[in-house]
Backbone as CSV, one residue per row, in Angstrom:
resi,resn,N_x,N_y,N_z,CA_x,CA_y,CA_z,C_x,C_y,C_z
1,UNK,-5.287,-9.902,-47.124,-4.065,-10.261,-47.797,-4.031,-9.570,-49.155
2,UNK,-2.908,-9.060,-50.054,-2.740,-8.161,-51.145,-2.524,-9.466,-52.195
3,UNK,-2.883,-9.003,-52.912,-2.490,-9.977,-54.143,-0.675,-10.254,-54.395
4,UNK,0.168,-9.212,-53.938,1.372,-9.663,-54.307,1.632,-11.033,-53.291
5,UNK,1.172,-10.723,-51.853,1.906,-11.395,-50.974,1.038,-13.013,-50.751
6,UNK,-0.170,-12.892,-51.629,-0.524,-14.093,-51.962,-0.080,-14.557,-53.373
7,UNK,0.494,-14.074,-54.286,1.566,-14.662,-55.183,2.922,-15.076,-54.691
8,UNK,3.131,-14.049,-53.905,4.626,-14.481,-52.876,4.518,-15.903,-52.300
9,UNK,3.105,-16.319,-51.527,3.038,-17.367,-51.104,3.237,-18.705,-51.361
10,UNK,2.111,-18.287,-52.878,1.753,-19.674,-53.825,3.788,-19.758,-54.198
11,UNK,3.901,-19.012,-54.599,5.534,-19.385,-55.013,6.268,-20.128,-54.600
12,UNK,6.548,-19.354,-53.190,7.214,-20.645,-52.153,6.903,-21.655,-51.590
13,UNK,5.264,-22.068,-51.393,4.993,-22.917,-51.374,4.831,-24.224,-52.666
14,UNK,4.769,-23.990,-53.932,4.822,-24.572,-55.009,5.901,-24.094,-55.870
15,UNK,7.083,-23.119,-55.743,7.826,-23.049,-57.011,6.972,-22.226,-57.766
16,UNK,7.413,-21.355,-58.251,6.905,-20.401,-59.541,6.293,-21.131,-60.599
17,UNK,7.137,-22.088,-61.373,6.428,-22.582,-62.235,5.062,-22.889,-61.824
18,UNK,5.257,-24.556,-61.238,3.988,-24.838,-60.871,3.172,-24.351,-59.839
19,UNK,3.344,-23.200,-59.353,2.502,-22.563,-58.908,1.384,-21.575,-59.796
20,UNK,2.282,-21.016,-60.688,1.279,-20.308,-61.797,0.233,-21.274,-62.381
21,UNK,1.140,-22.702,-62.384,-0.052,-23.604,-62.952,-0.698,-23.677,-62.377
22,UNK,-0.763,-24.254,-61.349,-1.629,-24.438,-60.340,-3.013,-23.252,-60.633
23,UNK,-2.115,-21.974,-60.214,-3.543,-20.959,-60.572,-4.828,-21.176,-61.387
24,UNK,-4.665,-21.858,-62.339,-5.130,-21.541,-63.660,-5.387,-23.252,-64.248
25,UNK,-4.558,-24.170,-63.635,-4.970,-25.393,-63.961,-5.829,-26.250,-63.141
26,UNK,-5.929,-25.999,-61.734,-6.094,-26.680,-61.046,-7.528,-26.024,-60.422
27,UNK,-8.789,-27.169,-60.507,-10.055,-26.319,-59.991,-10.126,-26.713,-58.691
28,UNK,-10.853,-25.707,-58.176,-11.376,-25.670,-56.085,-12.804,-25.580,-55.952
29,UNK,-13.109,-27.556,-55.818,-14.468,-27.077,-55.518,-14.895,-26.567,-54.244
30,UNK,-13.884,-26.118,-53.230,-14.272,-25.227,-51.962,-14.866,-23.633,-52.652
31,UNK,-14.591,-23.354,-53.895,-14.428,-21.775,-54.574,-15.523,-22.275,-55.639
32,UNK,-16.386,-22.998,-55.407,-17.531,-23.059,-56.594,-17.028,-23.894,-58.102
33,UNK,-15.944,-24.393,-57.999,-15.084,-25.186,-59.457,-14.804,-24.390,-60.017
34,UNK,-13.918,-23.449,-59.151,-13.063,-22.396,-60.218,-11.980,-22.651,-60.046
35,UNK,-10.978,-21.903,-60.830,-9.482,-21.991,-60.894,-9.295,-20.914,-59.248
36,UNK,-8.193,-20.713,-59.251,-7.890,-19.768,-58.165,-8.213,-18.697,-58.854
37,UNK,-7.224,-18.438,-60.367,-7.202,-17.328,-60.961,-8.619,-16.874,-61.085
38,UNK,-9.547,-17.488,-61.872,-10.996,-17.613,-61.708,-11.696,-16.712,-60.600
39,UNK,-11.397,-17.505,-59.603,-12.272,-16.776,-58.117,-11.399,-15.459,-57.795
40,UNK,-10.130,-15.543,-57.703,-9.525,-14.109,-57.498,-9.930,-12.903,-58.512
41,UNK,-10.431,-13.103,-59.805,-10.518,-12.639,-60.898,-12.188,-12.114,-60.163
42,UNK,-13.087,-12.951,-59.935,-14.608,-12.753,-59.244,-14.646,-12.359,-57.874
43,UNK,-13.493,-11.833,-57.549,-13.630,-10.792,-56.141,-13.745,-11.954,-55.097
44,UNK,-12.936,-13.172,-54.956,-13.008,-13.793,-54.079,-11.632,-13.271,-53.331
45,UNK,-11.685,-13.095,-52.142,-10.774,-12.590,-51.052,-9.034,-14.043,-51.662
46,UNK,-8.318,-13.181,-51.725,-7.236,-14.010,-52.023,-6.840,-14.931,-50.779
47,UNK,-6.534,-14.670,-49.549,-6.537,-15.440,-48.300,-7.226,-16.702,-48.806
48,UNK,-8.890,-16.364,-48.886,-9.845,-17.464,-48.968,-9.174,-18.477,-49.924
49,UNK,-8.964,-17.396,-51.111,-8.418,-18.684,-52.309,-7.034,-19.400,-51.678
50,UNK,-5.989,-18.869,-50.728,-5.368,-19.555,-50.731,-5.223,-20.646,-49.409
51,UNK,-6.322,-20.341,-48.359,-6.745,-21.525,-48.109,-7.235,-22.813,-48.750
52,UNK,-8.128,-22.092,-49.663,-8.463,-23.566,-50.471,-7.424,-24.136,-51.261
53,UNK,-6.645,-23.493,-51.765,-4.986,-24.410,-52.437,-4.490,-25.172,-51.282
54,UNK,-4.331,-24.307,-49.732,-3.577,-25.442,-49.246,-4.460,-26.689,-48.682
55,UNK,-5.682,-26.400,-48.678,-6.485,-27.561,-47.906,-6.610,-28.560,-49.458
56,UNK,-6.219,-28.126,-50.397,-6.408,-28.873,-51.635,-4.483,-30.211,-51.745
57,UNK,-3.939,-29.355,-51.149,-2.438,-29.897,-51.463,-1.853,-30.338,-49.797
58,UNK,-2.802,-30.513,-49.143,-2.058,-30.655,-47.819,-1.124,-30.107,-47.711
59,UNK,-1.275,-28.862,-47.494,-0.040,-27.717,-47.157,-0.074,-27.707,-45.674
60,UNK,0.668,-27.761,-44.293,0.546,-27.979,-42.935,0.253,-26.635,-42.302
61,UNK,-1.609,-26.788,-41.948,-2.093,-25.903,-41.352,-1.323,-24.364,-40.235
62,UNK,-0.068,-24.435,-40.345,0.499,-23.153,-39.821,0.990,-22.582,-41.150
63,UNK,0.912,-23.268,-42.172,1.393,-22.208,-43.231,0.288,-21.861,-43.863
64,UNK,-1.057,-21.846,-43.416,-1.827,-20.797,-43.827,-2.604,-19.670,-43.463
């Protein structure tokens, strides 16, 4: 997955605003207690990170 089209994601699934928050406010201890931004920033595969947002927000397993 590219980094745009996992920003595309987080968007529509959370709204822009709080989706940026989310990035950056919200820690994943599936990602070691990092932010998303955090682990994407440490070469964690963006997919991965955005599994762990939706298994964090009960997002319904076909939208990830």
């Amino acid at each position: 997955m590219r980094l745009t089209e996992f920003h595309d994601l987080v968007d529509g699934q959370f709204g822009s605003m709080r989706g940026r928050s989310l990035l950056v406010d919200h820690i994943l201890g599936e990602l070691g207690g990092r932010t998303a931004a955090q682990a994407i920033e440490d070469g964690v595969e963006p997919r991965s990170v955005w599994r762990a947002l939706c298994a964090d927000f009960d997002v319904p397993r076909d939208l990830w």
